[in-house]
C-alpha positions in Angstrom: 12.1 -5.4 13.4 12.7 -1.3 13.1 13.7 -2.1 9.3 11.0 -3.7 8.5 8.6 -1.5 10.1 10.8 1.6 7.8 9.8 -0.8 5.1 6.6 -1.3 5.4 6.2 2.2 6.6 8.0 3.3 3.5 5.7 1.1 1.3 2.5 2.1 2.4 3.3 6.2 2.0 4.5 5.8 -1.0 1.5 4.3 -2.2 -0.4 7.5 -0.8 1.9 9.5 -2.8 1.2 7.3 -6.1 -2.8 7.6 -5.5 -2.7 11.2 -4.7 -0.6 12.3 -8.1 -3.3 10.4 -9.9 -6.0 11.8 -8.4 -5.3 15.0 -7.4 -8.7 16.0 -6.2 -11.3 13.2 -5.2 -14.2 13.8 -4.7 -14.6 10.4 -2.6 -12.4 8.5 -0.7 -13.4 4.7 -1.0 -10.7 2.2 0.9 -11.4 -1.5 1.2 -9.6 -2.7 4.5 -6.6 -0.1 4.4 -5.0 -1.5 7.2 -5.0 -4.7 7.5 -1.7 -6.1 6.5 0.0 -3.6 8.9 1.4 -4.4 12.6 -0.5 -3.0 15.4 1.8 -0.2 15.5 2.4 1.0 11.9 -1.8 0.6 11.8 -1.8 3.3 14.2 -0.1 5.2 12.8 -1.5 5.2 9.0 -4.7 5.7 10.9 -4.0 8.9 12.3 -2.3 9.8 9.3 -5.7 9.4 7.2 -7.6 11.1 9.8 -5.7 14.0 9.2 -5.5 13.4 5.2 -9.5 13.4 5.7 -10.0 16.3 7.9 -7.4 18.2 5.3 -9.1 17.6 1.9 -13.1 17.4 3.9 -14.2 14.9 1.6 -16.8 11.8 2.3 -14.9 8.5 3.1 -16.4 4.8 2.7 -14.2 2.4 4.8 -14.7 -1.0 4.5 -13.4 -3.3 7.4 -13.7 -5.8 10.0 -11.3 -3.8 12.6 -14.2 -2.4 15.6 -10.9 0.3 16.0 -11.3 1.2 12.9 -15.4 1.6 13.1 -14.5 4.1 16.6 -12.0 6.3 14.7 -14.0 7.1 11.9 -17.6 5.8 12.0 -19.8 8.8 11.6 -22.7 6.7 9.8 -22.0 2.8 10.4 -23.4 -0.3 8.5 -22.6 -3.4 8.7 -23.4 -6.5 6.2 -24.4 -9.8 7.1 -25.6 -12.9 4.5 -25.6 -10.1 2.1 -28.3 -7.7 3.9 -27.3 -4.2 5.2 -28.0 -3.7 8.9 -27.9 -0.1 9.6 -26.0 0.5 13.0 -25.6 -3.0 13.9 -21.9 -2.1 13.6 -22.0 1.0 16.3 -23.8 -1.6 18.5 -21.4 -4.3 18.1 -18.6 -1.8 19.1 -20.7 -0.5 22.6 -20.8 -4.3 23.4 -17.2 -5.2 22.8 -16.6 -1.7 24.6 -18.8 -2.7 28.0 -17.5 -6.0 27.9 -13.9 -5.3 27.7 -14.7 -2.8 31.1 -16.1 -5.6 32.9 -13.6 -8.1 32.2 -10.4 -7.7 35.4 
């Protein structure tokens, strides 16, 4: 299991490193469900390490995603889409639920 996660850890950097030669100074960050083919913990990880990719370069970020997590750690404006209609903050309600709900449950 600790090779494979050195693997896939291994993969997914390098793909950082491949993007960022190419574009060396973006003026956007756009990433269409970045995490979703890692475990639980290697998706930790990559999460904080975009978090502080972000905060370093300051740029605007559009994540696309069905992860609430991922909604919590970096939804400053959050929209969701449903039947092809955008729902301004239905997203950042969705999360409180799933938030209150998870408190009440023993």
């Amino acid at each position: 299991m600790r090779d494979s996660f050195r693997r896939n850890y291994r993969a997914a950097k390098s793909k950082v490193l491949r993007w960022r030669a190419l574009v060396p100074h973006p003026q956007l960050l756009l990433l269409d469900e970045p995490f979703s083919a890692l475990d639980m913990t290697l998706r930790q990880r990559m999460r904080q390490e975009l978090a502080d990719l972000q905060s370093r370069l300051d740029i605007p970020m559009v994540l696309i995603t069905h992860d609430l997590d991922d909604v919590a750690m970096f939804g400053d404006q959050v929209v969701s889409l449903r039947e092809g209609i955008v729902h301004p903050g239905d997203a950042l309600d969705a999360l409180s639920r799933s938030r209150r709900e998870s408190r009440s449950t023993p």
